[in-house]
N, C-alpha and C positions, 0 to 999 in steps of 0.2 A: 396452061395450068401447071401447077409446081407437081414436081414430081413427090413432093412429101404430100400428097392431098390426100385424106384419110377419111372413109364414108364407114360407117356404123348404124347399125340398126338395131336400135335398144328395145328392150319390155321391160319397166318396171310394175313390179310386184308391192304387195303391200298396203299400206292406208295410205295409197299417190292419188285419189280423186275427191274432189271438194277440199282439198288445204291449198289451192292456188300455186300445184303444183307446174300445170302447163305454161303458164305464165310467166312464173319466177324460171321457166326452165329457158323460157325465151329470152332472157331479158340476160341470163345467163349467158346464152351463147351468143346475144348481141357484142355482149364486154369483152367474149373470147376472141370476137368475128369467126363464130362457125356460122353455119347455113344450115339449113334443113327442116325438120318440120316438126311437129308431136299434136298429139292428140289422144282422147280417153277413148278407152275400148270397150267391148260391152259384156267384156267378163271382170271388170274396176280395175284392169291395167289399167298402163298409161303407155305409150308406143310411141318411139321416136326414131327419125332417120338424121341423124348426123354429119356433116361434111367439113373438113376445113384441114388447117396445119394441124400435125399430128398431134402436135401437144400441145394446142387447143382443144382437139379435140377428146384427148385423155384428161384435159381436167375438167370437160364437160361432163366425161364418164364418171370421174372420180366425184362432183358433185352429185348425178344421179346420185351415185348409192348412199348419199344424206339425204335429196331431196331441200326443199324451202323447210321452213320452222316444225310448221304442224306434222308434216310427212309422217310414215313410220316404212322404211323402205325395208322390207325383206330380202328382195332377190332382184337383178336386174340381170337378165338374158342380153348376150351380147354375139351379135354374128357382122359378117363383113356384110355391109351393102350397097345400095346403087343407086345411079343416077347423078344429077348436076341439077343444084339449088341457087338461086339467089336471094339472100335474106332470109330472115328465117320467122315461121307463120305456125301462129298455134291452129289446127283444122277441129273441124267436127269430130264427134265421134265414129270411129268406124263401126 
């Protein structure tokens, strides 16, 4: 693994659930080639674990905090996280 690999663990805040936000978030970090996962939570975040080249991974952040069209993103929480992904998988709601 490259010593630049950068894992992130997001919460978006905000109007991020029903605008096809998990989705568009995927498809996002397809075109990046970041890894990792998201899914809607059951307080109307939205939670995502992120992996890849740094900056990939930072303009996968810096998209969070637009969001796809509809979004209205308030706030995105951002801490270092964990683990090793391959591909990256919209999941259930936690």
């Amino acid at each position: 693994m490259s010593e630049d690999l950068k894992t992130l663990h997001l919460v978006m805040h905000g109007r991020v659930q029903g605008v096809w936000f998990r989705d568009s978030m995927r498809r996002e970090a397809e075109k990046l080639g970041v890894n990792g996962w998201v899914r809607n939570c059951i307080d109307s975040s939205v939670e995502a674990m992120v992996q890849g080249d740094s900056a990939a991974v930072d303009s996968l952040v810096a998209w969070a905090h637009r969001g796809p069209e509809l979004a209205q993103v308030s706030r995105v929480d951002e801490e270092p996280g964990s683990g090793s992904f391959t591909g990256f998988e919209v999941r259930g709601e936690a």
